[in-house]
C-alpha positions as CSV (number, residue, x, y, z in Angstrom):
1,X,0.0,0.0,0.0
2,X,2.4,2.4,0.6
3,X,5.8,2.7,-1.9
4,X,7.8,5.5,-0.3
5,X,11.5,4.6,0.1
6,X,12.5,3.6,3.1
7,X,14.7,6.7,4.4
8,X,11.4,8.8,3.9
9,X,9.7,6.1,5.9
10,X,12.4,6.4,8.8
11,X,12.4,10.1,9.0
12,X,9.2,10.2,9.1
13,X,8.9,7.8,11.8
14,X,11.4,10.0,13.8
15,X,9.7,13.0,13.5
16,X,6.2,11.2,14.8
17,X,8.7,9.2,18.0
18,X,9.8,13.2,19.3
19,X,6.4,14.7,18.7
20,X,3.9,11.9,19.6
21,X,5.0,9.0,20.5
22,X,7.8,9.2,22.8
23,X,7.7,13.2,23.2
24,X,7.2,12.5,27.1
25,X,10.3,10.0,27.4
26,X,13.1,11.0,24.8
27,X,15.4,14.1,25.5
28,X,14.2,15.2,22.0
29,X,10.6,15.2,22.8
30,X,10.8,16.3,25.6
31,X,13.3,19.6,24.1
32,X,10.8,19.9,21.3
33,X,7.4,20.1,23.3
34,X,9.2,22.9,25.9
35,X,10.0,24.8,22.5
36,X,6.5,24.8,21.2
37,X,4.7,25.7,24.5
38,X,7.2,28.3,25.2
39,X,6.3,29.7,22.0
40,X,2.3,28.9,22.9
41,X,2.7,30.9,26.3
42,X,4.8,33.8,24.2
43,X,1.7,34.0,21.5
44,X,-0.7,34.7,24.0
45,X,1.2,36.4,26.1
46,X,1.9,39.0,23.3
47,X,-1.9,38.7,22.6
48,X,-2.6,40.1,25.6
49,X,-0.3,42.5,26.0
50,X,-0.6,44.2,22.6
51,X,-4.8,44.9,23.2
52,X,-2.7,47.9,25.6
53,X,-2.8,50.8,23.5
54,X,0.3,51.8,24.9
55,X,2.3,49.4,24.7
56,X,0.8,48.3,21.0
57,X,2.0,51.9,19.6
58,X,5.0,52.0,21.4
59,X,6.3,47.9,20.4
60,X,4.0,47.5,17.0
61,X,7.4,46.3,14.9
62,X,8.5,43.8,18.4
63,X,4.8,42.2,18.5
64,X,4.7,41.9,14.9
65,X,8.2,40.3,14.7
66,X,7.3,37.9,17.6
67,X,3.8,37.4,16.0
68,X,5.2,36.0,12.6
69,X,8.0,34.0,14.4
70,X,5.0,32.2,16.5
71,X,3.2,31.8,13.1
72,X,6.9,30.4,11.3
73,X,6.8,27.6,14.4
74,X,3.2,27.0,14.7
75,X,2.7,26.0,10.5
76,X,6.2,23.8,10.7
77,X,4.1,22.3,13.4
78,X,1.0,21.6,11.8
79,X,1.9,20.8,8.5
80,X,4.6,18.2,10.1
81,X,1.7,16.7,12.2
82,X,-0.3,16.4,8.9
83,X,2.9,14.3,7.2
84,X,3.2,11.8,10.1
85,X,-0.3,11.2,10.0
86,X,0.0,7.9,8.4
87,X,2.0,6.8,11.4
88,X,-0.9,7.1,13.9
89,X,-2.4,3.6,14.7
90,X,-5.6,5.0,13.8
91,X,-4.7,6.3,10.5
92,X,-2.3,3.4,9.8
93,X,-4.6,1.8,6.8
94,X,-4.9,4.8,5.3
95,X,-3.1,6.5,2.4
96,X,-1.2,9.5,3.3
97,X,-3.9,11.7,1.8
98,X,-6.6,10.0,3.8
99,X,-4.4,10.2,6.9
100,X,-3.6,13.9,6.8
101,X,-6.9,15.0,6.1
102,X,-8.6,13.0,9.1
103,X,-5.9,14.4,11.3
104,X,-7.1,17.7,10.2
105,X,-10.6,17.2,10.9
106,X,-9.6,15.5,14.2
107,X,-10.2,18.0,17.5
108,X,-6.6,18.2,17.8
109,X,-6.0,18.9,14.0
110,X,-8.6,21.8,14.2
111,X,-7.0,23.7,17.3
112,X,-3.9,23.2,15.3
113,X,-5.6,24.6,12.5
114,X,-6.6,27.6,14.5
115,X,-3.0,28.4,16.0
116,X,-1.8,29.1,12.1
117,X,-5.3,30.9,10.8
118,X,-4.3,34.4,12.0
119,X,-1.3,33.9,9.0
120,X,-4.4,32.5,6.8
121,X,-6.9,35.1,7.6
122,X,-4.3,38.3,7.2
123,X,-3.3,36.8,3.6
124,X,-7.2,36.7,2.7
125,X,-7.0,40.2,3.5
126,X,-9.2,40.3,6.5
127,X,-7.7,42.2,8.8
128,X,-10.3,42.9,11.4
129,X,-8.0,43.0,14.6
130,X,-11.0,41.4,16.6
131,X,-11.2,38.1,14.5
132,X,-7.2,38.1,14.8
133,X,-7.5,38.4,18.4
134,X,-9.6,35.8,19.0
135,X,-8.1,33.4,16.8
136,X,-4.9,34.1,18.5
137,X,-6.0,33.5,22.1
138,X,-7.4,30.2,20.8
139,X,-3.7,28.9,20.4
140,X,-4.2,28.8,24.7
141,X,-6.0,25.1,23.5
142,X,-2.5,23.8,22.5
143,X,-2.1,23.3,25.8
144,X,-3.9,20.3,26.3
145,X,-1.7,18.1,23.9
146,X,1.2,19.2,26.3
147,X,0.2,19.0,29.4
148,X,-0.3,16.1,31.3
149,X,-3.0,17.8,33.8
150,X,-5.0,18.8,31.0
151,X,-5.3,15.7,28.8
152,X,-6.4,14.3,32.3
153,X,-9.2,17.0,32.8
154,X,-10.6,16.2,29.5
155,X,-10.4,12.7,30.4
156,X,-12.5,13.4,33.1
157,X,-14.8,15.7,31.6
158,X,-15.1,12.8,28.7
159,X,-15.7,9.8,30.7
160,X,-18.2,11.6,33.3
161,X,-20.5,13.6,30.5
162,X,-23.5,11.6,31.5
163,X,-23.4,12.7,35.1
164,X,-22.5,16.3,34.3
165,X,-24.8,16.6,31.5
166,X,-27.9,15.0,34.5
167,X,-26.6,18.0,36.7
168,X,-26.9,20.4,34.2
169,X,-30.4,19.1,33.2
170,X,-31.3,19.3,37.1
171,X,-30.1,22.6,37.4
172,X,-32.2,23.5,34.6
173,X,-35.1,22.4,36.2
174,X,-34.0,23.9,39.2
175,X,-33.6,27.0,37.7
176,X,-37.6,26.8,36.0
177,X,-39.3,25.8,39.2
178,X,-37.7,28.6,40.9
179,X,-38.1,31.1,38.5
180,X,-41.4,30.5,38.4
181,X,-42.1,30.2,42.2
182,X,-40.7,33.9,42.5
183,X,-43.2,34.8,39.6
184,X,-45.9,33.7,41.2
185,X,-44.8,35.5,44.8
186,X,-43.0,38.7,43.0
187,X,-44.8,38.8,39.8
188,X,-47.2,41.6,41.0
189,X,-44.8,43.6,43.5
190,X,-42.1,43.7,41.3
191,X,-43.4,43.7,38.0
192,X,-40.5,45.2,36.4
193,X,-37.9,42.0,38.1
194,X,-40.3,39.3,38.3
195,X,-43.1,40.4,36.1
196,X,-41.9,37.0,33.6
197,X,-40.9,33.9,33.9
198,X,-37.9,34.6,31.9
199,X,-37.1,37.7,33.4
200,X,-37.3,36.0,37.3
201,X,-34.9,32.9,35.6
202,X,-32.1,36.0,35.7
203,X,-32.8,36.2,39.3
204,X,-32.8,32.1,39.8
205,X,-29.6,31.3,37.5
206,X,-27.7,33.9,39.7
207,X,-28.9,32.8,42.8
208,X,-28.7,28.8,41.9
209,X,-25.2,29.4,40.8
210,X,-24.4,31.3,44.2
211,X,-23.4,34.4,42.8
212,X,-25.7,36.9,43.7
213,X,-25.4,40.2,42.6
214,X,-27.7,41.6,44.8
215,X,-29.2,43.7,41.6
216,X,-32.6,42.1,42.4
217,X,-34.0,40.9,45.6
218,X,-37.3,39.7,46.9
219,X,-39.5,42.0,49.3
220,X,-41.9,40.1,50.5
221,X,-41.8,37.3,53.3
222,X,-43.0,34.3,50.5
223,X,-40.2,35.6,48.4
224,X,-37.7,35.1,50.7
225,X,-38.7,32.0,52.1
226,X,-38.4,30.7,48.3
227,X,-35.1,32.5,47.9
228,X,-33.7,30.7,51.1
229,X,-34.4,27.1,49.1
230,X,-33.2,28.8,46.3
231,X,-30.1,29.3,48.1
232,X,-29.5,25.8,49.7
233,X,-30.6,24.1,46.3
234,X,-27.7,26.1,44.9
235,X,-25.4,25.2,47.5
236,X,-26.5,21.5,46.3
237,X,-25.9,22.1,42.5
238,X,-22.1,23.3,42.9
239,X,-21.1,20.8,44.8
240,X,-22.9,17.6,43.3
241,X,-20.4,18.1,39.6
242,X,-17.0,19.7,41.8
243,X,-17.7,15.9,43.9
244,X,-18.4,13.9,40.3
245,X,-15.0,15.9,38.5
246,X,-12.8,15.6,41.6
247,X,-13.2,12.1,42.4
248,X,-13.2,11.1,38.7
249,X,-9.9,13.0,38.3
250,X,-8.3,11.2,41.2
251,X,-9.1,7.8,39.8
252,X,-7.8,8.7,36.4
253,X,-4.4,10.0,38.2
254,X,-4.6,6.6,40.0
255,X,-4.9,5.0,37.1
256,X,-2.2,6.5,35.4
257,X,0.4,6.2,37.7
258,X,-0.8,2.0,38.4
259,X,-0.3,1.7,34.8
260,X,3.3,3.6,34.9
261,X,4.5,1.6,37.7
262,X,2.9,-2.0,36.8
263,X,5.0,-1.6,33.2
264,X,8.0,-0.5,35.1
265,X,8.0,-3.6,37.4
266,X,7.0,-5.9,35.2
267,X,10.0,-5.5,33.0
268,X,12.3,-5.6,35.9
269,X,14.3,-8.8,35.3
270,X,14.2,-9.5,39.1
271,X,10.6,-9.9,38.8
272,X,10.2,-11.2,35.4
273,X,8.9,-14.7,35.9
274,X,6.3,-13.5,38.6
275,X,2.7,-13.5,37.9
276,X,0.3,-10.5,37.7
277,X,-1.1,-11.5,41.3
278,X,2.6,-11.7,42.5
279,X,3.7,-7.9,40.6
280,X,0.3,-6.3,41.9
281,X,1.7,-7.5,45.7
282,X,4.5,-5.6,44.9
283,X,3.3,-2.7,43.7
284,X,1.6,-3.0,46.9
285,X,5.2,-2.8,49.2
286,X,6.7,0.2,46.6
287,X,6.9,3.9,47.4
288,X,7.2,6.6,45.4
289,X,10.2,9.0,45.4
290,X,11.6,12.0,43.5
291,X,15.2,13.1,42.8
292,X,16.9,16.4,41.1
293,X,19.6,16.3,39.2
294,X,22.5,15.8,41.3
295,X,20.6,14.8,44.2
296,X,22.2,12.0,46.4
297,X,20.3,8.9,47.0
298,X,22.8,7.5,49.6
299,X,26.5,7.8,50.4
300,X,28.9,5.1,51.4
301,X,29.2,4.3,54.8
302,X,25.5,4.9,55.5
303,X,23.1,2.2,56.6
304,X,21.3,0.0,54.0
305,X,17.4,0.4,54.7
306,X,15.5,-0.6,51.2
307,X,16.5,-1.0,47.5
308,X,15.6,1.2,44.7
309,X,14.0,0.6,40.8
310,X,14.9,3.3,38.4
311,X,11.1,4.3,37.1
312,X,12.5,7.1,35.1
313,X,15.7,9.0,35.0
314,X,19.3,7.9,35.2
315,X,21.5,7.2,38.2
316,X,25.4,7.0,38.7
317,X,26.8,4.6,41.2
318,X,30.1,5.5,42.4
319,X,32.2,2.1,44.1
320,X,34.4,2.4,46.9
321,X,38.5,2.3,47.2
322,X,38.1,-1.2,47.4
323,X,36.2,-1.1,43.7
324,X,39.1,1.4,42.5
325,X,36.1,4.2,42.6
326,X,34.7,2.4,39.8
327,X,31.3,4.4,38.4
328,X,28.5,2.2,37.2
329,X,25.5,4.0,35.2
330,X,21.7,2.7,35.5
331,X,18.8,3.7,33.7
332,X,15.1,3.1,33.5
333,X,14.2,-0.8,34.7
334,X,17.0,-1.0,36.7
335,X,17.5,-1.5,40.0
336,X,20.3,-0.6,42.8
337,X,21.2,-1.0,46.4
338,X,19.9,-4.5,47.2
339,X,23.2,-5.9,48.2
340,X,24.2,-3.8,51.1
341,X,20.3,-4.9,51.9
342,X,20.4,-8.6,51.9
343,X,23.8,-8.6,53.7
344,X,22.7,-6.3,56.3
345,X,25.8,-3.9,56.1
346,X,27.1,-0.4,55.6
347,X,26.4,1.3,52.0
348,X,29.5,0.4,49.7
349,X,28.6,2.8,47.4
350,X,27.6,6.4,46.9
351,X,24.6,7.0,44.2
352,X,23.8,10.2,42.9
353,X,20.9,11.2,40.5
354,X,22.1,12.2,36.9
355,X,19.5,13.6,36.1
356,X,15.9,13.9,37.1
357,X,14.5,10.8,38.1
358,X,11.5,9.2,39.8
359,X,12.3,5.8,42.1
360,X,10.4,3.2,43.6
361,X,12.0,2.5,46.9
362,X,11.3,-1.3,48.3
363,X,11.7,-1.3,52.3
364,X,14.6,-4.0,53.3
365,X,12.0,-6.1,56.0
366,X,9.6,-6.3,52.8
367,X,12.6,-7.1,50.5
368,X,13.7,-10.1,52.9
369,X,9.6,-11.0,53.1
370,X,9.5,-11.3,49.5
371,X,12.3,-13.1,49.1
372,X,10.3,-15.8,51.4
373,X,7.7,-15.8,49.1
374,X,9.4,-15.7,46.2
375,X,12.8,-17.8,46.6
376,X,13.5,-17.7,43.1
377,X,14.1,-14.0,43.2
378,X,17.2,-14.0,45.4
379,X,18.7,-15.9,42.4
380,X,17.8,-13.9,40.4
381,X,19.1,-10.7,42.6
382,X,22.8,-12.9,42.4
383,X,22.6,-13.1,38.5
384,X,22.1,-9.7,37.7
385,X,24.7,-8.6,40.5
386,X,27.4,-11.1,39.3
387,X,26.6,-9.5,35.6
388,X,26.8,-5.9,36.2
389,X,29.9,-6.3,39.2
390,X,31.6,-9.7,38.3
391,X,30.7,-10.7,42.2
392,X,29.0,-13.8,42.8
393,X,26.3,-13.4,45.8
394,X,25.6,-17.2,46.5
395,X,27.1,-17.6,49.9
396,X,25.3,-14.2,51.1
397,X,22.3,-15.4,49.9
398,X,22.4,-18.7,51.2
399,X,21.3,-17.6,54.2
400,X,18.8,-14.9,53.1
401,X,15.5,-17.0,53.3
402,X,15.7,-18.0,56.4
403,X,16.6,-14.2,57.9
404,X,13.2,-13.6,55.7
405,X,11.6,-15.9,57.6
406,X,12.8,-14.4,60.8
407,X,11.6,-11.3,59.9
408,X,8.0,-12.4,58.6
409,X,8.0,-14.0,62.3
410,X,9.1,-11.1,64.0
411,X,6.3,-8.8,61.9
412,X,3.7,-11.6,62.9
């Protein structure tokens, strides 16, 4: 189906592995996406500050330069996006024509779409600044393809439409009943506030909503006493969809990070040949822990407490004398400190972050427990530790199950 060389095949691949793909794990991706919201954050923030007539007169040729560089970024952007298209695994049966066009008619391809239209619109010859304006502020949307927090609202806001979509309906009806409650008790004292339906649904939406302007208010005793349900019922209405997005959003964070952390242990060697009951235990026992660049995990001479797995990041392990200062580098799947652990000793080694990384730390007593579940795991610990060092653990681990057992006594 498809008869492009192979190079343009490749390249193309690459550019859809930094943008899409793996733009939240490679250095690339990661270096491209800061580029392009930089430049979304400079768009609007030029946006904004050019509707100043001050400062529009006095930096016209600065806003327009920035302007056109935004635009120069944002259409290498889009039509990029439109070329790797094919590479989607929605699009993936599709020619590249078919591809790029339902891309463009995707959400994403239209706020895309609108980040570039200012360029589109001025070359038309419409230069009506309010139009440009707005479809300049609109490039604020880009956001949620790069940020985390945002895909995860619209998450929420996707899988909980039902329920939001009943509590608007409710507050609809809210919104009638009292409206036409007030009518009925303010119709004829205030003819000019409450003399309609709609015109006393003004008074209810502000009320329900728990604004209150205070621009109109009821004078009689009925009035009140309906404006005081009013009240509470709005009270009700706020906090019935804040409950349905905030707990929604905490499962989906949940879910995320189970996901994150199931993939990262289950690839661990160590725990390999486990089964999901046996990885889900483990998840269980793991704890969660971030590092800067530079930061020191542990330093030799200190006391061994738990074992860490590399969930993201890199990490430099620096050997004692005895090692000739030997440096040993570990990156995501890894894991580190488990012998000092097991052999209930002093830390050998110093490790030191280099660079950002997040790390699942594994207590020593729940180490030693697992290991008297899982017996097969403390040869697998002297495997990978004879690999990576060229020491063989067997006589130190000899005696490990049985100080597990020890310890699952002592915890019982």
């Amino acid at each position: 189906m498809r008869d492009e060389p192979p190079a343009y095949l490749a390249v193309r691949h690459s550019c859809y592995e930094i943008l899409d793909s793996q733009a939240q794990t490679s250095r690339v991706g990661v270096a491209v996406n800061r580029v392009i919201v930089f430049f979304i954050v400079l768009s609007v923030a030029v946006t904004v500050t050019e509707s100043v007539p001050a400062m529009r007169e006095g930096y016209a040729l600065v806003f327009r330069a920035i302007e056109l560089l935004c635009l120069v970024v944002f259409s290498i952007e889009y039509y990029i996006r439109i070329w790797i298209a094919p590479e989607h695994l929605p699009y993936r049966h599709m020619s590249p024509l078919r591809a790029g066009l339902a891309y463009m008619l995707s959400p994403q391809g239209i706020v895309d779409c609108l980040a570039v239209m200012p360029l589109w619109v001025a070359m038309l010859g419409f230069d009506d600044l309010r139009v440009l304006i707005i479809l300049r502020v609109l490039r604020v949307l880009k956001f949620a393809r790069y940020s985390s927090g945002m895909r995860s609202l619209l998450e929420v806001l996707e899988s909980e439409r039902r329920a939001l979509m009943a509590c608007l309906v409710i507050l609809a009806c809210a919104t009638l009943v009292s409206a036409t409650a007030m009518h009925i008790a303010e119709g004829n004292v205030q003819p000019e506030k409450f003399g309609t339906i709609p015109d006393a649904m003004w008074w209810a939406i502000v009320t329900l909503s728990t604004i209150g302007y205070g621009d109109v208010v009821p004078a009689t005793g009925v009035g009140r006493m309906i404006a005081s349900a009013t009240i509470i019922c709005g009270l009700i209405m706020i906090a019935l969809p804040v409950g349905i997005v905030a707990n929604a959003f905490s499962e989906v964070i949940h879910r995320r990070d189970f996901i994150v952390n199931w993939s990262m242990v289950a690839r661990v060697p160590l725990f390999s040949h486990l089964t999901a009951g046996d990885i889900a235990h483990i998840m269980q026992l793991l704890q969660a822990r971030q590092i800067d660049r530079g930061e020191v995990v542990f330093r030799r001479g200190e006391p061994a407490t738990a074992m860490y797995f590399i969930a993201e990041g890199e990490i430099e392990i620096e050997l004692g004398p005895e090692e000739k200062g030997r440096r040993i580098r570990l990156g995501t799947g890894h894991f580190f400190g488990e012998i000092a652990v097991l052999n209930r000793v002093e830390r050998s080694a110093t490790v030191k972050a280099v660079s950002r990384a997040r790390l699942l730390v594994l207590d020593g007593a729940d180490l030693r427990a697992l290991i008297a579940r899982e017996p097969g795991i403390a040869r697998k610990i002297n495997e990978i530790v004879e690999g990576r060092t060229g020491r063989n653990l067997n006589l130190e681990i000899a005696d490990l199950e049985g100080q597990a057992e020890v310890t699952l006594g002592e915890r019982a």
